[in-house]
C-alpha positions as CSV (number, residue, x, y, z in Angstrom):
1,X,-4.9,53.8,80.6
2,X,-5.9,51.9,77.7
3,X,-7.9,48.6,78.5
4,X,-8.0,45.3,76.4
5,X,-11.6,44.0,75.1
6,X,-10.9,41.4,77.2
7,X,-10.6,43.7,80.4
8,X,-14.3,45.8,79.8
9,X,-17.9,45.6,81.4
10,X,-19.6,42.9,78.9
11,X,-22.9,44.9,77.7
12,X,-26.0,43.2,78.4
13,X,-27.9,40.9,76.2
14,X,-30.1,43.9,75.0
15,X,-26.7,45.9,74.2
16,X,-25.5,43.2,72.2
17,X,-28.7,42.5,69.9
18,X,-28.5,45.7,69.0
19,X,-24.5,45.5,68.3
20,X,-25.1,42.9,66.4
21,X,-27.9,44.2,64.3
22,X,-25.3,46.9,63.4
23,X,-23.2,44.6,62.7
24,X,-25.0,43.0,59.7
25,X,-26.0,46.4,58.5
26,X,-22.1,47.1,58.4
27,X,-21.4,43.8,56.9
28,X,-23.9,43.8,54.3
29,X,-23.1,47.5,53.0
30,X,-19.6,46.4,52.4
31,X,-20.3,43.6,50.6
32,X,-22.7,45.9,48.3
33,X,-19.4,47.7,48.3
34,X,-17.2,45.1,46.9
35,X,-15.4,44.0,50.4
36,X,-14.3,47.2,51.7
37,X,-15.1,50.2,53.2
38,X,-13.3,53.2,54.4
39,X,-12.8,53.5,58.0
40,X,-14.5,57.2,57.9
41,X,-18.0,55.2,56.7
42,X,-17.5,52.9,59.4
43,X,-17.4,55.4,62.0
44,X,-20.3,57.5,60.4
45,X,-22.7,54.1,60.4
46,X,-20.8,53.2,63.8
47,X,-21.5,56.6,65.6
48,X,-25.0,57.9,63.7
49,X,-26.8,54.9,61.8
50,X,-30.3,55.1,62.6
51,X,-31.4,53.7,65.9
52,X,-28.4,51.5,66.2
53,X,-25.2,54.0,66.3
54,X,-24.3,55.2,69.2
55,X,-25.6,58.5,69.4
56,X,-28.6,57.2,67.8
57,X,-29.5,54.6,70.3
58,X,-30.9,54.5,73.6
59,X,-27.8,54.4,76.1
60,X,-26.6,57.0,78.0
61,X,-23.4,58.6,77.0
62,X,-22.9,61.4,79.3
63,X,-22.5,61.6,82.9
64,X,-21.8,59.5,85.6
65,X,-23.7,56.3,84.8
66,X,-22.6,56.8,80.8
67,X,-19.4,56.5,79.4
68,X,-17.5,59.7,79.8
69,X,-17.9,63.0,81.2
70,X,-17.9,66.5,79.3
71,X,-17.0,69.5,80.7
72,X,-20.6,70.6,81.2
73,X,-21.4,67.9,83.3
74,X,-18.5,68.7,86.1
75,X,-19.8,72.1,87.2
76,X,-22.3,74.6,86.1
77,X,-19.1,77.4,86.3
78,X,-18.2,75.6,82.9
79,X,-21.7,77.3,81.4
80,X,-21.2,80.3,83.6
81,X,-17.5,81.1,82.4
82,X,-18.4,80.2,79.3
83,X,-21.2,82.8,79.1
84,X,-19.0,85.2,79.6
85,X,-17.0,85.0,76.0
86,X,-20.5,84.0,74.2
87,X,-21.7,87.5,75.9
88,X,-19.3,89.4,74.1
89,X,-20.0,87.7,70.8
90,X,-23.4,88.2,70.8
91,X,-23.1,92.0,71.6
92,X,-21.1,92.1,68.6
93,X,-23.1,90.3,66.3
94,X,-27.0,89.1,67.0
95,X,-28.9,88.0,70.4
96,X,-28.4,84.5,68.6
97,X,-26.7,81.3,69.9
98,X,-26.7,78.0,67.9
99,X,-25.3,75.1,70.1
100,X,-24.0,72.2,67.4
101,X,-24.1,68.6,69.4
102,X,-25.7,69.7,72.7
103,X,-25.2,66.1,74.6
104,X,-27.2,65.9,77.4
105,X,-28.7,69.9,77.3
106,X,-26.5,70.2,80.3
107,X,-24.7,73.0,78.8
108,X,-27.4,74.8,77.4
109,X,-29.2,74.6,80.8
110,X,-26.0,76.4,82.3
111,X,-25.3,78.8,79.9
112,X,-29.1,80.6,79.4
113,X,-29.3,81.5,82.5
114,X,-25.6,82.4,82.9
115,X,-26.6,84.8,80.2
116,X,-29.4,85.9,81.3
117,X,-27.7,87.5,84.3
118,X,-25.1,89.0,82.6
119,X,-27.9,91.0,81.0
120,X,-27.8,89.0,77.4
121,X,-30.2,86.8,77.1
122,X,-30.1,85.4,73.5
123,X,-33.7,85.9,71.9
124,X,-33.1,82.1,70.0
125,X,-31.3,79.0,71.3
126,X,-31.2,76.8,68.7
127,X,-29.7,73.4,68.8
128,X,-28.0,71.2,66.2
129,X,-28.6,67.5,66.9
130,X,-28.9,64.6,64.7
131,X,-30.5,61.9,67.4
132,X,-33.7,61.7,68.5
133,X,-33.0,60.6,71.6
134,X,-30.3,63.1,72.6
135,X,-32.9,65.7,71.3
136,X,-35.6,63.8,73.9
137,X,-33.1,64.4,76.7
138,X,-32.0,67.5,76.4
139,X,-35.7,68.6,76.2
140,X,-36.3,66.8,79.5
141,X,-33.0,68.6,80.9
142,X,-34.0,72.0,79.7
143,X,-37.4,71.5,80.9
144,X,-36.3,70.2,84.9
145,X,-33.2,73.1,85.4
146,X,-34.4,76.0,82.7
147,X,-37.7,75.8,82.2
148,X,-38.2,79.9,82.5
149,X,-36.0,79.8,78.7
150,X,-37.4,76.3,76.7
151,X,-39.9,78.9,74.6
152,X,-36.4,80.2,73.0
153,X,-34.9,76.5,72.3
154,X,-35.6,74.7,69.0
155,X,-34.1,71.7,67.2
156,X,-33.2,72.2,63.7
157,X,-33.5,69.9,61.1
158,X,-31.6,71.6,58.8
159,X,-28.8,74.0,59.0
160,X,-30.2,77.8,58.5
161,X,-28.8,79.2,55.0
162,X,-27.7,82.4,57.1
163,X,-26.9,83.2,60.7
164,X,-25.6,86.0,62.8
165,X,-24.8,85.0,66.5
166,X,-22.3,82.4,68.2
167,X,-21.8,79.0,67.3
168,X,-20.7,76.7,70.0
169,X,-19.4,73.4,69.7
170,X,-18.6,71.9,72.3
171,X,-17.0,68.4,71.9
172,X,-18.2,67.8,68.4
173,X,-15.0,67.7,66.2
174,X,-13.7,64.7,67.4
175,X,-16.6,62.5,66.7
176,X,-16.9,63.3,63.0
177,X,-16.2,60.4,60.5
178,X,-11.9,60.4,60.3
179,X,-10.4,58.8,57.5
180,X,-7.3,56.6,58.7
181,X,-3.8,56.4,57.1
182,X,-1.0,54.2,57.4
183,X,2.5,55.8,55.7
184,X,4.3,52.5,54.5
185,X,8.2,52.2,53.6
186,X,8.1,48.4,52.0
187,X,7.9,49.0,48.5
188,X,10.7,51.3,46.7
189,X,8.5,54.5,46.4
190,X,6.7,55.6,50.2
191,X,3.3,54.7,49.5
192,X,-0.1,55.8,51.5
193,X,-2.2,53.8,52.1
194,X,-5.9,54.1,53.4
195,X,-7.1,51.7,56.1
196,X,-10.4,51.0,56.0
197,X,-12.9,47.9,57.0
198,X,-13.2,44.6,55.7
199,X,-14.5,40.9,56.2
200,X,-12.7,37.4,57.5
201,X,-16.0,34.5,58.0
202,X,-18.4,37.7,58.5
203,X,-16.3,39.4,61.0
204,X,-14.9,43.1,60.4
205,X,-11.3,43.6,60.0
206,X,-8.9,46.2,58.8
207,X,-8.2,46.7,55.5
208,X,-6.2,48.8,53.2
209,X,-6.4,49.6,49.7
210,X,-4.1,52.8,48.7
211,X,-5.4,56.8,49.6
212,X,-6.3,59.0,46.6
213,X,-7.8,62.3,45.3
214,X,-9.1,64.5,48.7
215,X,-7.5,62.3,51.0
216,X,-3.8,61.3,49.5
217,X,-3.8,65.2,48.7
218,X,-4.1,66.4,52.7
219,X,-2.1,63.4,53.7
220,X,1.0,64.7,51.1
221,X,1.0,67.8,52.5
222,X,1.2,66.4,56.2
223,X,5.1,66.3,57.7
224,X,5.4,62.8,58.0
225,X,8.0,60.2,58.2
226,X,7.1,56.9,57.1
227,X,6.7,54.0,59.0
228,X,3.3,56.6,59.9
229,X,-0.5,55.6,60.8
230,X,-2.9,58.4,62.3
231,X,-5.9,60.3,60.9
232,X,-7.2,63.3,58.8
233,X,-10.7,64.3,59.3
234,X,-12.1,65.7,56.2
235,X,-15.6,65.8,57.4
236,X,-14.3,68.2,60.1
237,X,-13.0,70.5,57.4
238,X,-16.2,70.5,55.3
239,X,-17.9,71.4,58.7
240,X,-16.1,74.0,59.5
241,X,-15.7,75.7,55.9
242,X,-19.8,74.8,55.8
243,X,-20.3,77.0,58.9
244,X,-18.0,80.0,57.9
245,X,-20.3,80.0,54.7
246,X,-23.5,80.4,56.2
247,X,-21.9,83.1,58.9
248,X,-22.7,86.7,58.3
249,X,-21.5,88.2,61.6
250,X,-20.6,86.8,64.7
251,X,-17.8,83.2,66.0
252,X,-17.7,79.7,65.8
253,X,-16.6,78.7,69.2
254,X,-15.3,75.7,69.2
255,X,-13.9,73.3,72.0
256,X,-12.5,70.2,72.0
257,X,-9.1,68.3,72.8
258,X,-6.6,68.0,69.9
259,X,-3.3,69.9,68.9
260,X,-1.9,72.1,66.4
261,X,-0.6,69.9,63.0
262,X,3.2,69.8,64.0
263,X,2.5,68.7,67.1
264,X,-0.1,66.2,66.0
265,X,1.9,64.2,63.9
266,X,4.8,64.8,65.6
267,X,7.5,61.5,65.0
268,X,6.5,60.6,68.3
269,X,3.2,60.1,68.0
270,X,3.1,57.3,65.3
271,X,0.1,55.0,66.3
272,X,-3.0,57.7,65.7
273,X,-5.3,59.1,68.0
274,X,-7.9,56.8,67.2
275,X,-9.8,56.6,71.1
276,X,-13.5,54.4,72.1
277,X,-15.2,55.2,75.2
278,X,-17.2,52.9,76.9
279,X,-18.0,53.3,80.8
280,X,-15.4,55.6,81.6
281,X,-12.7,53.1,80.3
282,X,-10.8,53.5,77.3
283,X,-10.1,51.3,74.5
284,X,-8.7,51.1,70.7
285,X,-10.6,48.4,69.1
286,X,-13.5,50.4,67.5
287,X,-14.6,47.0,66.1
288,X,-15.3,45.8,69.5
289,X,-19.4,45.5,69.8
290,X,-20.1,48.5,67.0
291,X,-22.2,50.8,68.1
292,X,-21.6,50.3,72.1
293,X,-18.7,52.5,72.3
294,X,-18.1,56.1,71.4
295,X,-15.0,56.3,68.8
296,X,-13.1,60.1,68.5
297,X,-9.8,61.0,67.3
298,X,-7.9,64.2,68.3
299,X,-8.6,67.5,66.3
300,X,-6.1,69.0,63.9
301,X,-6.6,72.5,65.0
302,X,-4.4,74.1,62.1
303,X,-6.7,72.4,59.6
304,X,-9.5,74.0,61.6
305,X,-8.5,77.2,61.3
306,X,-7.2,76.7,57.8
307,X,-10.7,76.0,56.7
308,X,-12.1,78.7,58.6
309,X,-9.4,81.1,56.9
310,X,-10.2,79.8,53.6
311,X,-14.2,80.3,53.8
312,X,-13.6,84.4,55.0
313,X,-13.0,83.7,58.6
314,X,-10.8,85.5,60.9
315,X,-8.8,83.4,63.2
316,X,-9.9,85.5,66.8
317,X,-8.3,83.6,68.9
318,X,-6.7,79.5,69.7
319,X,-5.4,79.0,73.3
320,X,-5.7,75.8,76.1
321,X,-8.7,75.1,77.7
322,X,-7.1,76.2,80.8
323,X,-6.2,80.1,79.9
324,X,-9.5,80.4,77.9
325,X,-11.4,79.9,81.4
326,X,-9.3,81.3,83.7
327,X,-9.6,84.1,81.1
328,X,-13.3,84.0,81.5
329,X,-13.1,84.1,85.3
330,X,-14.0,80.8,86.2
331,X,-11.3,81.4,89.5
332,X,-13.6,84.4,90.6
333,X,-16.7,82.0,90.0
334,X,-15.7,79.8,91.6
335,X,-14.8,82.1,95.2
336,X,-17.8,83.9,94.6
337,X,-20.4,81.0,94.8
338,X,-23.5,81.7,96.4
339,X,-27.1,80.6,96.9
340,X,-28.7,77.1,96.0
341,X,-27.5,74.1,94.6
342,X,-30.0,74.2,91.8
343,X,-27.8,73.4,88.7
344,X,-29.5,76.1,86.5
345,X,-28.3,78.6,89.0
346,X,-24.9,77.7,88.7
347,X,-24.4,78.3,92.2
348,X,-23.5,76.6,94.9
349,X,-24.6,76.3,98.8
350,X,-21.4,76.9,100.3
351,X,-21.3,74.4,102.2
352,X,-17.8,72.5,102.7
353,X,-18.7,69.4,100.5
354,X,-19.8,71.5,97.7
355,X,-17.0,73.7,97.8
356,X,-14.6,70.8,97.8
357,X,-16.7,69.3,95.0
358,X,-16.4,72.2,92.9
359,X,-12.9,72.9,93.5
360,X,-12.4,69.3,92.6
361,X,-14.4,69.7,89.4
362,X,-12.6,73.2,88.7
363,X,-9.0,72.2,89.3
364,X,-10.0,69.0,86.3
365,X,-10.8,71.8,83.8
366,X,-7.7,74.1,83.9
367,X,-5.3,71.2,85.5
368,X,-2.3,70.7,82.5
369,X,-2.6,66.9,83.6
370,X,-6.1,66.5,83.0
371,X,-8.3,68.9,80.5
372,X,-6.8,72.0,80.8
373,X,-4.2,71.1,78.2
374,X,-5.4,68.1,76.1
375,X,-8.5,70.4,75.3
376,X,-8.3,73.5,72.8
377,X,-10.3,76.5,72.0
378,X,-10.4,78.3,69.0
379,X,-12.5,81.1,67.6
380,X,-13.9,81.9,63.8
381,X,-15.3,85.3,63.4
382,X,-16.5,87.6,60.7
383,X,-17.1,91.1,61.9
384,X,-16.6,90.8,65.3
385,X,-14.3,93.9,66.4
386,X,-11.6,93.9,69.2
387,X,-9.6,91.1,71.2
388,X,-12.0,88.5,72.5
389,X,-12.2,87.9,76.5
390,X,-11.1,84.1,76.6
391,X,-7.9,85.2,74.6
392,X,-6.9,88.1,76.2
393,X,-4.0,86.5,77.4
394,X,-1.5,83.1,76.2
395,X,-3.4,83.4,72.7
396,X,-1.7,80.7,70.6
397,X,-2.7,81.8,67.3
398,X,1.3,82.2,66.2
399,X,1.2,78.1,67.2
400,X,-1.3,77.1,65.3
């Protein structure tokens, strides 16, 4: 359900200072910018300004005590199902994985040892991240739950020129920068029109100025009916087409909850996908304490896989959340479980609160009425030969 400003946690007095601080930063760049700035800026500054975004400040995001939970965090027979597909990659490619936006390390911690005991090790782990303190936690994560594997972790600073391996990313689409449309039918002609951010008295607002080049282009070819809003994420695009460049062998693997385009701007769904998280509530004023709240929109996975197409890419494979694990085993896992409780291990005691806590946190990840459907999986390959594991059956490729 979504809440009302009115109805959320107020953030301490710390939280707000440093809202507010983001604020001016916002406010002053669009005056530099002659009163208005797209909405894709504001989310970039909103999300990854230094220090003050989001992802760049000091909160906790993930887990129980942040604002939302990620499929790594529910169980380690995420990592360990997981492991499974990325096994199969790397035996086709390079002993390589590269983990794009690795949260809280949870997933990382899961899947090297997952790997490790399926006989595949990767020789590098290397990890994407642009905040320094996401990089300091997932250090201190790696370090507690897989210490055995932190000599085969680094952070990049840079993207390598070439890679063989698998890419994952896990959650990452739907916080790049999105560029926000409104389709209007008042004047004569149908006219689209770009919402962006503006001022009133020093407070940001929306405002509109009409779409061109790049963006009126994608939004042309988009089969809408005006009165419209939603969003096309161009950054997301550029990502993916970026990756597929700098792949020599190997997948991107990439997870995250969005639709195929027919479905995602389907008549009915005529008021966006624009979503902010903040303690496990969810809201749809991103202007509501900038910086405090985590701002996504849902993933257009036929532009995905258009991009990847265009760049040399082979779509491999595009199914629910749901059939890619169940695909990957996560149902024998899951009756299987043995051992400790340690999360590395991604095993559990067996005792009847575990099991109930990881059927729990199993049945959230395939269930149609909570992940299972809303999040998608899609694979990008180049030279990987034969069907891949997590779409062996109720691929959706012909969907997409």
């Amino acid at each position: 359900m979504n809440l009302k400003p009115a109805e959320l946690p107020q953030p301490s007095a710390d939280a707000r200072a440093a809202s507010q601080a983001l604020t001016h930063l916002i406010a002053a760049e669009i005056e530099h910018a002659g009163g208005w700035m797209s909405f894709a800026r504001y989310m970039e500054l909103a999300l990854y300004a230094p220090g003050l975004g989001y992802y760049s400040g000091g909160s906790h995001k993930f887990g129980a005590e942040g604002d939302f939970l990620t499929a790594p965090e529910l169980t380690p027979l995420y990592g360990r199902a997981l492991a499974r597909q990325v096994a199969q990659i790397l035996a086709a490619s390079q002993p390589l994985v590269m983990e794009a936006g690795a949260g809280s390390g949870r997933l990382a911690a899961d899947l090297l040892p997952a790997l490790d005991a399926l006989g595949c090790a990767p020789e590098r782990y290397r990890i994407l991240e642009l905040s320094g303190e996401l990089r300091a936690r997932q250090q201190a994560t790696l370090a507690a739950d897989a210490p055995q594997f932190l000599d085969r972790v680094e952070w990049l600073d840079e993207l390598p020129e070439r890679f063989s391996g698998c890419l994952l990313g896990n959650e990452v689409l739907d916080a790049m920068p999105t560029h926000a449309l409104r389709w209007d039918t008042e004047g004569a002609v149908p006219e689209v029109l770009e919402r962006g951010v503006g001022l009133n008295d020093g407070h940001l607002v929306t405002a509109e100025c009409p779409a061109s080049g790049a963006l009126l282009a994608a939004a042309k070819a988009l089969p809408v009916v005006a009165p419209y809003r939603s969003e096309i994420s161009l950054a997301a695009r550029a990502w993916v087409t970026e990756m597929a460049r700098r792949l020599d062998r190997g997948a991107l693997l990439l997870i995250d909850y969005g639709l195929p385009r027919h479905e995602l701007y389907h008549p009915q769904r005529d008021g966006g996908t624009l979503r902010c998280h903040y303690r496990h509530r969810v809201h749809e004023d991103p202007f509501w304490f900038p910086g405090l709240s985590d701002i996504t929109s849902h993933v257009d996975f036929t532009a995905v896989a258009e991009a990847g197409f265009d760049a040399g890419l082979e779509v491999l494979g595009y199914t629910s959340q749901a059939n890619f694990l169940i695909n990957c085993g996560i149902g024998e896992l899951l009756l299987h479980r043995s051992g400790s409780d340690n999360p590395a291990s991604g095993v559990g005691a067996g005792s009847a609160a575990t099991d109930l806590r990881a059927r729990g946190a199993v049945n959230v990840l395939i269930s149609p009425n909570e992940m299972g459907e809303l999040f998608k999986v899609i694979a990008l390959g180049r030279g990987v030969p034969g069907a891949l594991l997590g779409f062996s059956r109720s691929d959706r490729v012909h969907a997409l």
